[in-house]
C-alpha positions in Angstrom: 0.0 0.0 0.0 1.9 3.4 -1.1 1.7 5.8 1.3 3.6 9.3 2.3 3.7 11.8 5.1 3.0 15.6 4.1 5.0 17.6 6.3 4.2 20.9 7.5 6.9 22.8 9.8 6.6 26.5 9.9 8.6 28.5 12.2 5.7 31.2 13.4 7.0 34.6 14.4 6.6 36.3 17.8 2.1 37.0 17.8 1.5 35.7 13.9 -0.7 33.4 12.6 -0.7 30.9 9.6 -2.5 28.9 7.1 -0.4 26.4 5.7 -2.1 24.5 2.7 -1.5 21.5 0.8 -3.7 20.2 -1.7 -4.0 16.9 -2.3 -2.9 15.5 -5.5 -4.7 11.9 -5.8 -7.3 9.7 -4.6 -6.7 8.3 -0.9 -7.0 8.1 2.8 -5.7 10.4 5.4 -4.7 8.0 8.0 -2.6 9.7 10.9 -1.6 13.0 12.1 1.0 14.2 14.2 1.9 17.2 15.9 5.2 18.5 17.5 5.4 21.3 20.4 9.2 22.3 20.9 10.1 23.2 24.7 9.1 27.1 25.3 5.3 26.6 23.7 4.4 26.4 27.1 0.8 26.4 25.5 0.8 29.8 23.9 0.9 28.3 20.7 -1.9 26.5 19.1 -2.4 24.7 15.8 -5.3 22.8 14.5 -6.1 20.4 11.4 -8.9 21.0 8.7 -9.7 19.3 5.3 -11.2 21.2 2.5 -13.2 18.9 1.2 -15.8 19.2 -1.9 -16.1 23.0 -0.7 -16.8 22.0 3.2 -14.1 22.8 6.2 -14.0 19.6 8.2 -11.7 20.0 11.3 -10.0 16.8 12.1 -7.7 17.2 14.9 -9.5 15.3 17.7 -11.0 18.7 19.9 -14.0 19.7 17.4 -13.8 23.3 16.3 -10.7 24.2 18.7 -7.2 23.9 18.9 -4.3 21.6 20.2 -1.8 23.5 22.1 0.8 22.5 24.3 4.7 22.4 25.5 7.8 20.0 24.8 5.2 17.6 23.5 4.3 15.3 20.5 0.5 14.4 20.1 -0.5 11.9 17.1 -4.4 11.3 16.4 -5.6 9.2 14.4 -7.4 10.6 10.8 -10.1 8.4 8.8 -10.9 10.7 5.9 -11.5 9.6 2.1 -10.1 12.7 0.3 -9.9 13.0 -3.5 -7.0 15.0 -5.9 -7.5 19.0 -5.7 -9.2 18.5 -2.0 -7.1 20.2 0.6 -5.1 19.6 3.9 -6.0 23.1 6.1 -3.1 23.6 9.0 -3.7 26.7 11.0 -1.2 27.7 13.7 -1.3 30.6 15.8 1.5 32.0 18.3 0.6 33.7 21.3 3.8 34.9 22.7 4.5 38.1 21.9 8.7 37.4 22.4 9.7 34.6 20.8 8.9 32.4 17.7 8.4 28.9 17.8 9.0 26.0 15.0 6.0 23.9 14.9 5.7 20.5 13.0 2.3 18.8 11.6 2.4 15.5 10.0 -0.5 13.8 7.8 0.1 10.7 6.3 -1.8 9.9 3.0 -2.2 6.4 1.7 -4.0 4.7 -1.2 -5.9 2.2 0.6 -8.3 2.5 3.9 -6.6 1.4 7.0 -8.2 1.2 10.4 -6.0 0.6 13.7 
């Protein structure tokens, strides 16, 4: 079963926000996410997952309509979505401290088949 990872890592400046975007270039399954909080987020930044699919926002990232922030941590989820070419992976991340930026990574891993765990 082919499958790849779709990295997102951003490093967000001091009080910005961002919208990272990929968009999905074949027929598949989102299977797994995974986000890393470096030491220092101490839970002033957030990030959240959404798929733009067939024109609707669908959050994925396991606290509906919120976001996932936290410190020195990694959090994987799981993701059961059927997406389809030109839908689109939505990765919002917003820093709240007003000193220092922060280097955030999102993971999503794509396959071809269905896969349930």
């Amino acid at each position: 079963m082919p499958a790849k990872q779709i990295n997102f890592r951003y490093n967000i400046e001091a009080s910005k926000g961002v919208e990272l975007e990929y968009e999905i270039t074949e027929d598949g399954w989102l299977t797994e996410g995974f986000m890393h909080f470096p030491d220092g987020c101490n839970a002033l930044v957030y990030a959240r997952v959404r798929l733009g699919i067939s024109g609707t926002i669908v959050q994925v990232t396991p606290i509906e309509n919120d976001y996932i922030a936290l410190n020195d941590a990694n959090f994987p989820f799981l993701i059961d979505y059927q997406v389809h070419k030109k839908d689109k992976i939505l990765v919002e991340i917003i820093n709240y401290d007003s000193v220092n930026p922060h280097q955030v990574s999102v993971i999503i891993t794509w396959a071809s088949e269905r896969t349930l765990r």
